[in-house]
C-alpha positions in Angstrom: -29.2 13.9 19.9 -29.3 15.8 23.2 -31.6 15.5 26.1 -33.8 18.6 26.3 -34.0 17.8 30.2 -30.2 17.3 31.2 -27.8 17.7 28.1 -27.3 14.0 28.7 -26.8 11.6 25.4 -29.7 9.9 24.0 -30.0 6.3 22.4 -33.0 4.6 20.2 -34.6 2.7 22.6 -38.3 1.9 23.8 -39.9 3.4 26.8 -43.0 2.9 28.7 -46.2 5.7 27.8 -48.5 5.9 30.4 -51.8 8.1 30.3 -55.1 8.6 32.4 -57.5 10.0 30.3 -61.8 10.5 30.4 -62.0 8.0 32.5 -59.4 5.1 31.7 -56.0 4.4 31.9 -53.5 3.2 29.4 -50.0 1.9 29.4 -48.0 0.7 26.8 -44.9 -1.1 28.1 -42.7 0.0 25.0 -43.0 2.5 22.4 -39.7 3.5 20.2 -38.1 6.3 21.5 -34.8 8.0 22.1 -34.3 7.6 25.7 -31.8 9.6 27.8 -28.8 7.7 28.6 -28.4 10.1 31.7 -31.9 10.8 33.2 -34.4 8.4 31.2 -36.6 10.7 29.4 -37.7 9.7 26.7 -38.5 11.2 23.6 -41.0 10.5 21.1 -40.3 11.0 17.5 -43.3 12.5 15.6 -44.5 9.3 13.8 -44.9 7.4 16.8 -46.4 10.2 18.7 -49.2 10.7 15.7 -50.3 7.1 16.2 -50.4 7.6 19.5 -52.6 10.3 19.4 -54.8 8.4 16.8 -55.6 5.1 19.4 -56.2 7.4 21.5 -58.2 9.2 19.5 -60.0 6.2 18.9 -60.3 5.1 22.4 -61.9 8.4 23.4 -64.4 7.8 20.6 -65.0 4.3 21.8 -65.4 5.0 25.1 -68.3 7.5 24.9 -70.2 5.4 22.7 -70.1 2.5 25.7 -70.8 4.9 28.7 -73.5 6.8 26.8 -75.2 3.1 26.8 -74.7 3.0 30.5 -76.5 6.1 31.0 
């Protein structure tokens, strides 16, 4: 696989995914990924970038329900 960034080689790997989103912030310290072995970019394969989008999902869900308490 090729790094869509800089042509470089990529490995499976794990790589940090960091979001601010509606009001938190998330980071997960290692997702699977293929990683560039050149400039570090990682890139998620679909499965792991569904789930992803699922917590999140989730999260966003979650997170109304506790500030609409607050309010």
């Amino acid at each position: 696989m090729e790094c869509l960034h800089c042509n470089g080689n990529m490995v499976k790997a794990t790589a940090p995914f960091s979001i601010d989103r509606n009001g938190y912030h998330i980071t997960w310290e290692s997702i699977p990924a293929w990683v560039c072995t050149q400039c570090g970019e990682p890139f998620f394969e679909e499965h792991e970038a569904h789930h992803l989008q699922m917590v999140l999902q989730k999260l966003d869900h979650e997170t109304t329900l506790l500030t609409s308490k607050a309010a």
